[in-house]
TIDREN-724050 format. One record per residue (C-alpha): z, x, y negated; residue in one letter. Coordinates in Angstrom, 1 decimal. Layout:
# residues N
Z  X  Y  aa
Z  X  Y  a $
...
END
This chain:
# residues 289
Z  X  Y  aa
15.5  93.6  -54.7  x $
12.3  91.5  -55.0  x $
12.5  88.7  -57.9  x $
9.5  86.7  -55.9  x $
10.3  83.8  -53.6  x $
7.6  84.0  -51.2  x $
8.7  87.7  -50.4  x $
12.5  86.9  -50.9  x $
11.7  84.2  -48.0  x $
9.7  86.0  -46.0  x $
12.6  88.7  -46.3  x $
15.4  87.2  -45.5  x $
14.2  83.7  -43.4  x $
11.7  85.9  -41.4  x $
10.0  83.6  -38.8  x $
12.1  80.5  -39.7  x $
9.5  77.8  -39.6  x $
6.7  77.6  -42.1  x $
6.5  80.2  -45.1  x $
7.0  79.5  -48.4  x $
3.8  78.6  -50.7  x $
4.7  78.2  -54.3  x $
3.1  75.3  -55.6  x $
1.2  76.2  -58.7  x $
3.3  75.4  -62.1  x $
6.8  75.9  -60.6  x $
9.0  78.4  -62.3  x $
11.1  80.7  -60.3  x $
14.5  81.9  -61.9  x $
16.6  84.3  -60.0  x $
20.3  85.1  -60.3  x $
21.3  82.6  -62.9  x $
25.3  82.5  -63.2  x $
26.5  78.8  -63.0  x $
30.6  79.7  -63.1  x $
33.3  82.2  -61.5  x $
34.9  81.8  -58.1  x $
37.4  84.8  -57.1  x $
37.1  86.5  -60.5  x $
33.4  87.1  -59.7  x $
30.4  85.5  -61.2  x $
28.9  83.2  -58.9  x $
24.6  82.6  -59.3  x $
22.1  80.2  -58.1  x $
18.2  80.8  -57.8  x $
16.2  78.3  -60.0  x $
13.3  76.2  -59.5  x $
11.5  74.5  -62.3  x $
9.1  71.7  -62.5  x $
5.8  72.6  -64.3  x $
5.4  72.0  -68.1  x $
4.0  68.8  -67.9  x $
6.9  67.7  -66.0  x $
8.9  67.2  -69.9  x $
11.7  64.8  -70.9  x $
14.6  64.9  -68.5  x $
13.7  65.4  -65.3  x $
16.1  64.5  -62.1  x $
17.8  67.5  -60.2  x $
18.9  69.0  -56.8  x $
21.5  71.3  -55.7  x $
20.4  72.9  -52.2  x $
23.2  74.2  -50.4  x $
22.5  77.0  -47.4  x $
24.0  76.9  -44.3  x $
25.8  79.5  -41.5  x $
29.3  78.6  -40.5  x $
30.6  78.8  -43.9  x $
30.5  83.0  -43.4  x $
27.0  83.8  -44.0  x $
23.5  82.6  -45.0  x $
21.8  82.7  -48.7  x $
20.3  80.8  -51.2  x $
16.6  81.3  -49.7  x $
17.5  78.8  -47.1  x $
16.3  75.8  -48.9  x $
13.5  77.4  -51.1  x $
10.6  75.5  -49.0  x $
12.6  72.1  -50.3  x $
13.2  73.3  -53.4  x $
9.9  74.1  -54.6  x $
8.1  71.4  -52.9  x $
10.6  69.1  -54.9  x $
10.2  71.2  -58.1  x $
6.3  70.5  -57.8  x $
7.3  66.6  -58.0  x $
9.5  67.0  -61.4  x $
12.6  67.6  -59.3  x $
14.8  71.2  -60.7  x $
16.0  72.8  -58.3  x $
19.2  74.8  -57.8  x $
20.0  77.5  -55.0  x $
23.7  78.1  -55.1  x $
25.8  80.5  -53.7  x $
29.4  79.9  -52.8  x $
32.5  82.1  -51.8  x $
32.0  82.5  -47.9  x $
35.3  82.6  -46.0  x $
35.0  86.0  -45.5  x $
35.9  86.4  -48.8  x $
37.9  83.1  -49.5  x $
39.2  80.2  -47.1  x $
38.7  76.4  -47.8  x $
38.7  74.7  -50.4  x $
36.7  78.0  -52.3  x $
33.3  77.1  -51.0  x $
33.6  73.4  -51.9  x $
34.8  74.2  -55.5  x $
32.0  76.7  -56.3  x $
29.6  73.9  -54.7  x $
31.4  71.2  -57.2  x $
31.0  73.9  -59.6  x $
27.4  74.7  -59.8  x $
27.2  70.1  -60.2  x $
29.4  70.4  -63.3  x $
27.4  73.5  -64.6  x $
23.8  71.5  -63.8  x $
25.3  68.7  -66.1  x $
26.6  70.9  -69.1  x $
22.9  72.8  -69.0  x $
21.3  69.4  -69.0  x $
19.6  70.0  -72.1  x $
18.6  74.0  -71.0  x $
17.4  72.8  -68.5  x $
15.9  69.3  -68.9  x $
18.2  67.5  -66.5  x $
18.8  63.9  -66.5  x $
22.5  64.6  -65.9  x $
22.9  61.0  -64.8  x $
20.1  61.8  -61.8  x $
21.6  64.9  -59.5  x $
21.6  64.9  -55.9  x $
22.6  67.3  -53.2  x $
21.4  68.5  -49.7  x $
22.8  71.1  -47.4  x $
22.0  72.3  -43.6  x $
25.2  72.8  -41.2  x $
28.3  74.1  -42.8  x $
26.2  73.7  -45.9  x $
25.4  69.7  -44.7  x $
29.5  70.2  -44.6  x $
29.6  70.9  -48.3  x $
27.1  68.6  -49.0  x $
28.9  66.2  -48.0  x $
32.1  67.2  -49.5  x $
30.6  66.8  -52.5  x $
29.1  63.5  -52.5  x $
32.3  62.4  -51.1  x $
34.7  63.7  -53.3  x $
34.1  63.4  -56.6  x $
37.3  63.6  -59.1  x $
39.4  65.0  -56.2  x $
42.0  66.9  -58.3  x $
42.5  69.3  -55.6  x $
39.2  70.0  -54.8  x $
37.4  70.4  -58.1  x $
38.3  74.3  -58.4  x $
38.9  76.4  -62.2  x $
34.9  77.5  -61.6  x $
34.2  76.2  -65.3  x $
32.7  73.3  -67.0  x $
35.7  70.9  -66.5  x $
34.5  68.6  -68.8  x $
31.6  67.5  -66.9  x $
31.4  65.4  -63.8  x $
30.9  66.8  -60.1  x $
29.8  63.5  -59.1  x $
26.2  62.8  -57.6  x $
23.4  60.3  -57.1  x $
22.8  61.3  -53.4  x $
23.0  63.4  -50.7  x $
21.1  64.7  -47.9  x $
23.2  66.3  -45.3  x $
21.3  67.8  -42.2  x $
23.0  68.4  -39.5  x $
27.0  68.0  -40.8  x $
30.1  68.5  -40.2  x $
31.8  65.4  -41.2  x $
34.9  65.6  -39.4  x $
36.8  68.4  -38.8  x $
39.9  67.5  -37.6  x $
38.2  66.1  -34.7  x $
35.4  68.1  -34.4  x $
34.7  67.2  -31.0  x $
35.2  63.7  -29.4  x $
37.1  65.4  -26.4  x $
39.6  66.7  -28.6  x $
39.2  70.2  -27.7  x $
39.6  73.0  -30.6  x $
37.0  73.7  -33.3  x $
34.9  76.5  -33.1  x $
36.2  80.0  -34.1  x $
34.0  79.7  -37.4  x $
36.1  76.3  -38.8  x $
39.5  77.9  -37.9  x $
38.7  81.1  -39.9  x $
37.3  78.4  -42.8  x $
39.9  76.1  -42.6  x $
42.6  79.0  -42.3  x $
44.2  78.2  -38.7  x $
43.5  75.4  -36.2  x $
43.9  72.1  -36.5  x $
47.8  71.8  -35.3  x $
48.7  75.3  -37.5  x $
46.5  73.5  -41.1  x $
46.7  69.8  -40.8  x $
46.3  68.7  -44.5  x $
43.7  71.3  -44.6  x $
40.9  69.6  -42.0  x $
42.1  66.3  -42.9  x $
41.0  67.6  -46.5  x $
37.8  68.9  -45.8  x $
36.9  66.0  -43.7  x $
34.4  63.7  -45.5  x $
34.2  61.2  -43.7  x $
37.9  60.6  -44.7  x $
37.2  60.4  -48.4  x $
34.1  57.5  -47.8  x $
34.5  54.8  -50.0  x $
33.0  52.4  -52.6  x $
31.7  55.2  -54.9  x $
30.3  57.4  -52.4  x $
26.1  57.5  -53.4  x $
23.5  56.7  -50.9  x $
23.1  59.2  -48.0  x $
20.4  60.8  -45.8  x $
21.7  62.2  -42.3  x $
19.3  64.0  -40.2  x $
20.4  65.5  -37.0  x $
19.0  66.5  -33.6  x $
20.7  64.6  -30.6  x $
20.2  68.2  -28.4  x $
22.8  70.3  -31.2  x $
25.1  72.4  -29.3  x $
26.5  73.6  -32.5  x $
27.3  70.5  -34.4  x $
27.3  67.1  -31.9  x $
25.3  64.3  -33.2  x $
28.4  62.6  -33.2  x $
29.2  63.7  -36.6  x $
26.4  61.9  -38.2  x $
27.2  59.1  -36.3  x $
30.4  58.2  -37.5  x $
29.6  59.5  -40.9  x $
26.9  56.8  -41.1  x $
29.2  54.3  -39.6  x $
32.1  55.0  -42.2  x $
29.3  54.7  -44.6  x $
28.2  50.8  -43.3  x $
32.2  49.8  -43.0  x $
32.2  50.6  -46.7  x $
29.1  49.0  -47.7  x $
27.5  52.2  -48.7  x $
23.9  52.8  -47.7  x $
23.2  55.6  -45.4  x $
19.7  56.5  -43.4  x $
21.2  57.8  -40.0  x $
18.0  59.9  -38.3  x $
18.6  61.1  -35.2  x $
15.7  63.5  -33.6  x $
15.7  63.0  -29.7  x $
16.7  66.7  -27.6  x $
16.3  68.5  -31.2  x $
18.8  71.6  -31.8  x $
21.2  72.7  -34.7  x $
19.2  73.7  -37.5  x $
15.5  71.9  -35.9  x $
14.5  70.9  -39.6  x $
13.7  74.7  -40.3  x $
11.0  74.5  -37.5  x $
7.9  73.5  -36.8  x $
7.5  70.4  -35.2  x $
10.4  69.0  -36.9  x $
9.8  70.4  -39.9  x $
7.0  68.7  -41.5  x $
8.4  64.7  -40.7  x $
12.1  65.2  -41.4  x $
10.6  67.4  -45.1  x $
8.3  64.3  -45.2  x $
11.5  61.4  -44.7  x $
13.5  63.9  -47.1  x $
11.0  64.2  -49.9  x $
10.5  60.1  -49.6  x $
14.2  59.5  -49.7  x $
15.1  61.4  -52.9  x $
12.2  60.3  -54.8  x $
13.1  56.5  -53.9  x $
16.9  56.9  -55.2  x $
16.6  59.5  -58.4  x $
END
């Protein structure tokens, strides 16, 4: 198992946009446990600002995408080190997919690796007072979750680190699920990917989709919030960042609502979209932590 990025991209993202280039100075950490979900360790891949990046230095949490039932940490390592080169750490996690565990598991381990980034603040030189989040798809799901949900009793999980906050000072969900009990506006069923997460359809798990719906739990604390998405995404209507980003203005929260004309599910991995949405992304997190 290689412990280098560039060939754990390459690897595992294959032709999925532009490769990774390691900016020189950034440390790579692989593996590092964060917490237990299932009785299992749970890791995340690291990315450290160069040394002369010192003091406290603000932090990400990148959350990878793929219908809650697949995907890995590699997903966000282009973002991650790009960031890490600016003074931003970066942390890869991974989560319990629902092939091993149904909702709320993935959310918890995501809340998780938050509390764990605060109570390695000084390990880590993180300002535990600037941590954001971003996530693609069902990861933009959990990214979301978490910048929505801080405190929730029943979402905060036995991971570890109790003590510590799960809250953040952003988000930057691409792509989102933001509602699930009304995934689409016609009313038909979810996809086969959110019943198997959400353990039975909407009608058979009511509490359970309004509970993992974010854009239910909006509201005066919720941090400042980035939503790309492509207005072409089969998988994931548009819609979702639309009334995300209304929810967000009927509570007086800022959100930046980007909407990419004919663009697919997942069109910030690729090249042309990949270089002005990094661009908007890198400009928004610097401008808020």
């Amino acid at each position: 198992m290689p412990d280098d990025p560039v060939e754990i991209f390459a690897e595992e993202r294959g032709a999925w946009g532009p490769p990774l280039t390691m900016p020189e100075g950034v440390e790579f950490r692989r593996g590092v446990p964060f917490g237990t979900g299932g009785g299992h360790e749970l890791t995340a891949d690291l990315f450290l600002p160069p040394a002369e990046f010192s003091g406290l230095r603000p932090a990400m949490l990148y959350i990878y995408g793929g219908g809650w039932q697949g995907g890995t940490p590699s997903h966000f390592y282009r973002q991650a080190a790009r960031l890490a080169a600016k003074g931003i750490v970066g942390v890869c996690n991974c989560y319990r997919l629902s092939d091993e565990a149904i909702f709320p598991a993935a959310v918890e381990d995501c809340k998780c690796a938050v509390r764990w980034m605060r109570a390695s603040a000084n390990e880590l030189a993180i300002d535990a007072d600037r941590i954001g989040v971003a996530g693609g798809s069902a990861g933009g799901h959990l990214a979301a979750m978490v910048a929505t949900t801080a405190g929730v009793p029943e979402l905060e999980g036995e991971g570890g680190h109790a003590e510590f906050s799960s809250a953040v000072k952003l988000a930057v969900p691409f792509n989102p699920i933001t509602d699930c009990f009304n995934f689409y506006v016609d009313g038909s069923e979810p996809p086969p990917w959110t019943i198997k997460f959400l353990g039975g359809t909407p009608a058979e798990e009511p509490d359970a989709y309004h509970l993992a719906s974010p854009i239910e739990f909006v509201g005066p604390d919720t941090p400042p919030c980035l939503v790309p998405h492509g207005t072409g995404d089969i998988t994931v209507p548009h819609d979702h960042a639309i009334r995300f980003a209304d929810a967000m203005a009927a509570a007086g929260r800022e959100c930046e609502l980007v909407l990419v004309e004919g663009e697919p599910h997942g069109f910030f991995n690729w090249e042309p979209s990949f270089e002005p949405i990094y661009a908007t992304f890198e400009q928004f997190v610097l401008s808020h932590i």
